[in-house]
LUMTIGU-350814 format. One record per residue (C-alpha): x, y, z; residue in three letters. Coordinates in steps of 0.5 Angstrom, whole numbers, plus 500, padded with zeros to 3 digits. Each point is the difference from the previous one (the first is absolute). Example, Ala and Ser with C-alpha at 12.3 -4.5 7.8 and 13.67 -1.06 7.14 Angstrom:
REM residues 2
525491516ALA 502507498SER 
This chain:
REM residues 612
255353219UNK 494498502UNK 502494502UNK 505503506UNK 494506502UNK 496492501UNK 506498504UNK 500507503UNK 493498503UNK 500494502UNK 507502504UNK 497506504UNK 493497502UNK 503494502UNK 504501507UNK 502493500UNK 501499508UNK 496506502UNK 495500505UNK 494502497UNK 497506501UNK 492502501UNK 496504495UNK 501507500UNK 495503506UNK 494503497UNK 500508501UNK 495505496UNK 506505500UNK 503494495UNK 496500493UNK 499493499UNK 503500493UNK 506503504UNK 500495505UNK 500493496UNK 506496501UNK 504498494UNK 495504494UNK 500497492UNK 505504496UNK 499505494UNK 505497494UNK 505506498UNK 498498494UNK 493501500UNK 501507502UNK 497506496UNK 500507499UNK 493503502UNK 499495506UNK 498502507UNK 502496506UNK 500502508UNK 506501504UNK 500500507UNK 505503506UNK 499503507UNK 500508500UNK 498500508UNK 499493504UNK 494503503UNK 497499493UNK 503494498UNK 502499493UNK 496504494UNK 500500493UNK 503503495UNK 498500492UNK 506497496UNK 499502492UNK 504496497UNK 504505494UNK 504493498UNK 507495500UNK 506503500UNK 504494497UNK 507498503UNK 500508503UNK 503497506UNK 506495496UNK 498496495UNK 495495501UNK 497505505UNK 494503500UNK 496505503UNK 493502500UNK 499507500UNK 493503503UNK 498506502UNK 497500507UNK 493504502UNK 496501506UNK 498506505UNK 507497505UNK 505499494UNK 498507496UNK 502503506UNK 506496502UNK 502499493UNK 505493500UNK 501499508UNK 507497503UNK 498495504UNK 495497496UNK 505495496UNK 497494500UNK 492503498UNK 497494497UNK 496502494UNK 494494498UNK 495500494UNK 495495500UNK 501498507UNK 507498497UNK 506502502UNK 505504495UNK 506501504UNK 502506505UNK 501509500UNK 508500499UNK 503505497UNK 499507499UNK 502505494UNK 501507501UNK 500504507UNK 495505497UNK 496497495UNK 492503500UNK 498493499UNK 501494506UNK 503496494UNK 503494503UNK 504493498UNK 496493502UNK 506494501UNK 496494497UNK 498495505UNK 503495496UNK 506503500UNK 499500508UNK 500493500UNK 506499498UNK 502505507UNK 502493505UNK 503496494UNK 509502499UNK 502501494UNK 507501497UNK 502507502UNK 494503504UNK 504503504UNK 503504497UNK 496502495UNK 495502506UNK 504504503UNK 502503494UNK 492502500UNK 499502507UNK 495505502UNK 506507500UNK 495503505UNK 501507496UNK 493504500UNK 501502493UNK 500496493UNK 503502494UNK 495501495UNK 498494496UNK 503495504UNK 496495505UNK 504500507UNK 497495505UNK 495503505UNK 504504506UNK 500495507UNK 499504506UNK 503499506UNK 496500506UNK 504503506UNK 499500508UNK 505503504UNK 504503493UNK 501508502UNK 499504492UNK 507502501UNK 503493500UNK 495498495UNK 503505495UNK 507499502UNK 499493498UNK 496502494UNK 505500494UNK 504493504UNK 492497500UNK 499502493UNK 507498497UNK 498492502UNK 494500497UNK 495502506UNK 494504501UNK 500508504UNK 498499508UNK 494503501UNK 497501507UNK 495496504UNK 503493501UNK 498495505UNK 503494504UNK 497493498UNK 496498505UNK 498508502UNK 497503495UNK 494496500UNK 498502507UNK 501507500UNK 497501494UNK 493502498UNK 498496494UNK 496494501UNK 504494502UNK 497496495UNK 502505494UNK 508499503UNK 499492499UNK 506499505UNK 500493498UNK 501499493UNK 500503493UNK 495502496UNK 500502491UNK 500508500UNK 502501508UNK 506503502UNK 507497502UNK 506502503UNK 507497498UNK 503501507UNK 507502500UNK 501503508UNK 495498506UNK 500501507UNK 500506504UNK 501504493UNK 496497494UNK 502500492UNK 496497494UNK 499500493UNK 492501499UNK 497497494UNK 494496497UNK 499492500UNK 497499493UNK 499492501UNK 498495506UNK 500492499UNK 501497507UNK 505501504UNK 504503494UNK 498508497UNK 504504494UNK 500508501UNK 503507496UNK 501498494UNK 507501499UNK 506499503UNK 501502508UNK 508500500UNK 502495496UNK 503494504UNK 496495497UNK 499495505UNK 500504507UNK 497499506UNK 497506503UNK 495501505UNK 493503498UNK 495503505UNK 492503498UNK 499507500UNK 495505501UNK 501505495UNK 497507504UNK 499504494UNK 503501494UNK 503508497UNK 498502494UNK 506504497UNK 502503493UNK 507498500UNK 498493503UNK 495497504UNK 501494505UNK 497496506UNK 501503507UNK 500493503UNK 503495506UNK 501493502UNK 496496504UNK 500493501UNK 506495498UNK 497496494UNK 506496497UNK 505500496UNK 503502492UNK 503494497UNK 501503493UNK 502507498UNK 500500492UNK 499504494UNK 492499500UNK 498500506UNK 502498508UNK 497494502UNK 499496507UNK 497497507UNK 496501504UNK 502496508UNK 505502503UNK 506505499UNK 507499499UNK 506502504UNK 502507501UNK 507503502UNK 498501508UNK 503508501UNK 501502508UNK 502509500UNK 501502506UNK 502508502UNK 504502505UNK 502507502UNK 502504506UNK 494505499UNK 494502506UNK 496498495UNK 503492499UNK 496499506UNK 495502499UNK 498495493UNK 496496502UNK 503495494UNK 507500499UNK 501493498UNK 495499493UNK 499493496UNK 500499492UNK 500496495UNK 503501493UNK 498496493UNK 506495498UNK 503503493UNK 505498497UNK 503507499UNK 496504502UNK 498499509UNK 506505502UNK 496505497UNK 494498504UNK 503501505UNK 503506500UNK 493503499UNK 499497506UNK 506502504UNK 499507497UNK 492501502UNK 502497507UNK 505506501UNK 496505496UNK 495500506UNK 505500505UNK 505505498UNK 495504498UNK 498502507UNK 508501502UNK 505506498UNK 503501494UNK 508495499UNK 503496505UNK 504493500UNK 496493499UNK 502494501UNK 498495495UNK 502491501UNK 497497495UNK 499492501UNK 498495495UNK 499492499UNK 501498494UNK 497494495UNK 507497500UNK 499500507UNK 506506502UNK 498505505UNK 503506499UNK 501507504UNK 501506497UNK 502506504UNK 500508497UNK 499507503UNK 497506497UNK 501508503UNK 498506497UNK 497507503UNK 493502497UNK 498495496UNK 496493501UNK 501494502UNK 494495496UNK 503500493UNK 508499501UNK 500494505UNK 495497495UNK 503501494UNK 507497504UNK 496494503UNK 498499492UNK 507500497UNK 502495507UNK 495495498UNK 500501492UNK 507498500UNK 499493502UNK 493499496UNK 502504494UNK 506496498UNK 503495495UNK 503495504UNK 494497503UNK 492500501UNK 500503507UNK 493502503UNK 499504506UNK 497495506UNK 500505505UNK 501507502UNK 501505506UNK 502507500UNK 501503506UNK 502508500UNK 502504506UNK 500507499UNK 504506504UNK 499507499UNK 508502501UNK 502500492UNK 507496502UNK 503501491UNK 507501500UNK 505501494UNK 507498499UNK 505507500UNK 507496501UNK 503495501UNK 508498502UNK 505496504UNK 505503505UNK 505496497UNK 503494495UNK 495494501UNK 504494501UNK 498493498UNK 498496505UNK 499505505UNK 494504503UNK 499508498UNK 496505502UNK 496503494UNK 497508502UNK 493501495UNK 497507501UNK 492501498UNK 496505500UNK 494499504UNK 493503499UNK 500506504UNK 506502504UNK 508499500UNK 504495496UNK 501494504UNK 507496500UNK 500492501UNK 505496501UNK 500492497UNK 504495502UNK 502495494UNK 504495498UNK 505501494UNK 499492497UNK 507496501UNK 504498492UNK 498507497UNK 504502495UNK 504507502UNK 499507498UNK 495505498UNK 493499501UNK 493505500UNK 497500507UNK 493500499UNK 495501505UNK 492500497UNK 493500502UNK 495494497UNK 499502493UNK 507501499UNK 503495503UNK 496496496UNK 502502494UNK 508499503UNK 497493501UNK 498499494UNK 505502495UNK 505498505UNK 499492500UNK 497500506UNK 493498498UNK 502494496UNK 496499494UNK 495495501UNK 498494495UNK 495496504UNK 493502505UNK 506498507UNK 505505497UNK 495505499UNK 497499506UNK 506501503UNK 503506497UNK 493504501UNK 501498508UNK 507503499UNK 499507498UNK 500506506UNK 495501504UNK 498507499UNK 501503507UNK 508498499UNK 506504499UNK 505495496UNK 507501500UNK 504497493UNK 508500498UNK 500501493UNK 505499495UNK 501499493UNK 502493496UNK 501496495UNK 494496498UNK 500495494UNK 493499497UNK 497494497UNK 494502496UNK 500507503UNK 499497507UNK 505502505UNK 505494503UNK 504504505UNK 502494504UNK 502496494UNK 507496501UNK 505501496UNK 501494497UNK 492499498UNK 502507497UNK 506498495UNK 495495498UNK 494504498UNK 505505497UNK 502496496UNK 493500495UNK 496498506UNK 497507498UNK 503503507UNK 501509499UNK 504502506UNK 503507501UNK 494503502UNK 500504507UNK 494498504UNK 499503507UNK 500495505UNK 497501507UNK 502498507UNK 495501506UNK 504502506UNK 493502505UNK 492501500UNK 498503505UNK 492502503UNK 499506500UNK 494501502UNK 497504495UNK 500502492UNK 508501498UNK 501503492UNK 504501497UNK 508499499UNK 507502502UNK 507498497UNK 507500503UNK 507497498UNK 503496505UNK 506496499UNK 500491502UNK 507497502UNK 503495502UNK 500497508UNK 507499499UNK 502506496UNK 503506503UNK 497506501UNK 
């Protein structure tokens, strides 16, 4: 154990290759046991009941980092798993009993004799009378940058859950707050559960753009260090940045170099990661019985995580990964469109395995939520939802949303969200977005539309065109009658057919068990049958029939010949008999709005050289 802590050591204070990097700028804000780069360590097992040590974490930036007493009340052996310990203290001061245990304070480093032990990571309880509070062992952080065999899941499986409560008697890691600018208090509730449910901090307002806060801000500049990292300083892990700002507020605990270690417990989880991380001005901290956290904002890009695990986040400070550019762009048909001063706005969204869609539907949605908010209730939007992908397709995505009396923020974010988690939340191949641009277009006439009847004046003929009449039931006013041409496929078999006319969701439900959409078995065939459903805005129209449909291993092979047929039969495991509803697309046609909804009619199909 001691000798991978050892290894642990040489392997974060190394930075083979790195440029070297200044001593840290001296600053009467920062205590000098604070500002030392790389401090001796507290052995975990010289840790004794009864023992006092100083902890240190920013309540306002003006201030810089204050002490707090840490009372050591004793180790709590394998609390986190087996092997894994946890030191329990009970914190003091005039801020702490005010504050309690503060979201936003993971990563507190906590010294005794000027040696560090490790860092405030964990909470118990919502409403404990005393600050009682986890110290994650800094040997333990050490480990933070070396992989391990199943830390990912194992750190995912304990990230922070973002609940405000704790069930008693359980340590839950301190909440990350999510720093938000740009983010309306309803779209930050709406996202909430999602939020939570993935492991994130709540969003609380006062955010920040990278770059920008800084200069409006009243505190010190030097208490900001734009620049570099310091021990008991506030760090945000950016998931969002731009002309909207999201971060994860926490505390760095450990500096050597260009390498730092912060929160004392795992982020997200994700193991090695690359998320860019910026400085922050922490502008007050709020005291609250139910949970009391740091109300702070990003100010200078810093770096980037290298490592998301179990014990603690670890990275480098120099230059910021890549993020996925993000251009939102509204249109609208309004006075007031032209009179937005900014109509086109530019983001960049941290690159997540999973978890980037989400972003950006906050994005999308907080964007709308301005705007829409300063219009009348219901209308039509147009959403096209473009994507360059780490496969190298660029793909395009159109759909369309109408109602009356409702907003237009969340619904076309969480379309946008579901159109983008269908290329990266899938099992054929590892897709990331590279780029993204959605632009929406909105007119205040509600054009929805539902399916009432569908018929053909007379029998369809194989081979030949026909006119097919749908009636829909618009909005407001009287039903409207459409004629389609189509055109019956030549070969079709004779007889009876169901006549089908559908809106997007119906159609695609008539695509799908139907055998139009095939079933995919690799990332092309996927790609391509998520391209191949309707687009919303589009009235389809199907002839549909029931067929015989032999079965191998519960999947339908309704094209099967039937020779291949005799010989599966044959206890080659093939069932047949069963009846399955085969589709036939005759039309989809643009309807310039939102169709719901569906009709059905009998039609017969003959023959071209059957007599009538």
């Amino acid at each position: 154990m001691l000798a991978s802590v050892l290894v642990a050591v040489v392997v974060l204070g190394a930075s083979v290759g790195a440029t070297p990097v200044a001593a840290l700028p001296k600053d009467p804000a920062v205590p000098a046991s604070v500002a030392r780069e790389d401090p001796p360590l507290f052995p975990l097992g010289q840790i004794k009941a009864g023992m006092r040590g100083t902890g240190y974490t920013v309540f306002e930036s003006a201030k810089g980092p204050q002490p707090f007493d840490a009372v050591i009340l004793g180790v709590m052996r394998g609390f986190l798993g087996p092997g894994e310990d946890l030191i329990i203290a009970r914190l003091e001061g005039k801020d702490i009993e005010r504050t309690g245990v503060i979201a936003g304070m993971s990563g507190s480093p906590v010294y005794i004799d000027g040696k560090l032990v490790g860092a405030v990571g964990y909470r118990f309880g919502a409403f404990t009378k005393d600050a009682i509070a986890g110290i994650t062992p800094i040997e333990r952080m050490m480990t933070a940058s070396v992989p391990a065999h199943g830390a990912r899941a194992a750190t995912r499986a304990a990230a922070p859950s973002g609940r405000p409560m704790t069930a008693w008697g359980q340590a839950e890691p301190i909440a990350i707050p999510l720093a938000a600018a740009g983010v309306p208090p309803g779209i930050a509730a709406a996202f909430g559960p999602e939020l939570e449910r993935r492991g994130y901090g709540t969003i609380v307002g006062a955010g920040g753009t990278p770059g920008a806060a800084a200069v409006a801000s009243n505190a010190p500049a030097a208490s900001l260090r734009p620049v570099r990292f310091y021990a008991g300083g506030p760090i945000s892990g950016q998931l969002v940045d731009g002309d909207l700002s999201l971060g994860a507020i926490g505390t760095v605990t450990w500096v050597k170099g260009d390498r730092f270690l912060a929160f004392g417990h795992p982020f997200l989880g994700n193991g090695q990661t690359a998320m860019p991380v910026s400085n922050a001005e922490i502008v007050v901290t709020v005291a609250s019985e139910a949970g009391s956290w740091k109300m702070g904002q990003a100010t200078a890009p810093v770096g980037r995580l290298t490592d998301d695990r179990l014990h603690a986040i670890a990275g480098t400070m120099g230059p910021p990964p890549p993020m996925v550019p993000l251009s939102v762009r509204v249109r609208g048909d309004s006075p007031r469109e032209a009179a937005d001063a900014k109509k086109d706005l530019s983001f960049r969204v941290f690159q997540h395995p999973t978890d980037t869609p989400l972003f950006v539907a906050i994005t999308v949605a907080s964007t709308l939520g301005q705007r829409v908010a300063a219009e009348q209730a219901g209308g039509t939007v147009d959403v096209d939802v473009k994507a360059r992908l780490s496969t190298g397709e660029q793909i395009a995505w159109p759909f369309r949303v109408a109602d009356e009396g409702i907003g237009f923020d969340m619904p076309v974010a969480i379309g946008v969200m579901g159109l983008l988690s269908t290329v990266t939340d899938q099992q054929f191949a590892k897709v990331e977005l590279s780029n993204v641009d959605v632009t929406v277009t909105m007119r205040h006439s509600v054009d929805l539309a539902r399916v009432v009847a569908v018929d053909a004046p007379s029998a369809l003929v194989a081979g030949q065109r026909a006119q097919v009449r749908v009636r829909l039931q618009p909005h407001h006013g009287k039903i409207v009658e459409r004629l389609v041409d189509v055109r019956v496929p030549a070969g079709l078999p004779s007889g009876g057919y169901q006549l089908v006319a559908a809106g997007q969701t119906e159609a695609l439900r008539h695509e799908r068990e139907g055998g139009l959409l095939a079933l995919a078995t690799d990332w092309p065939s996927y790609l391509k049958g998520v391209m191949a459903a309707p687009p919303p805005g589009t009235l389809s129209l199907y002839l549909v029939r029931d067929e015989a449909t032999p079965r191998l291993e519960g999947r339908a092979l309704p094209d099967l010949p039937l020779s291949l047929a005799g010989i599966l039969s044959d206890g080659g495991g093939l069932s047949g008999g069963a009846f399955e509803a085969r589709a036939l697309r005759l039309a989809r046609v643009d309807w310039q709005g939102v169709v719901s909804g569906e009709s059905t009619a009998k039609v017969l199909v003959r023959a071209k050289d059957e007599e009538e």
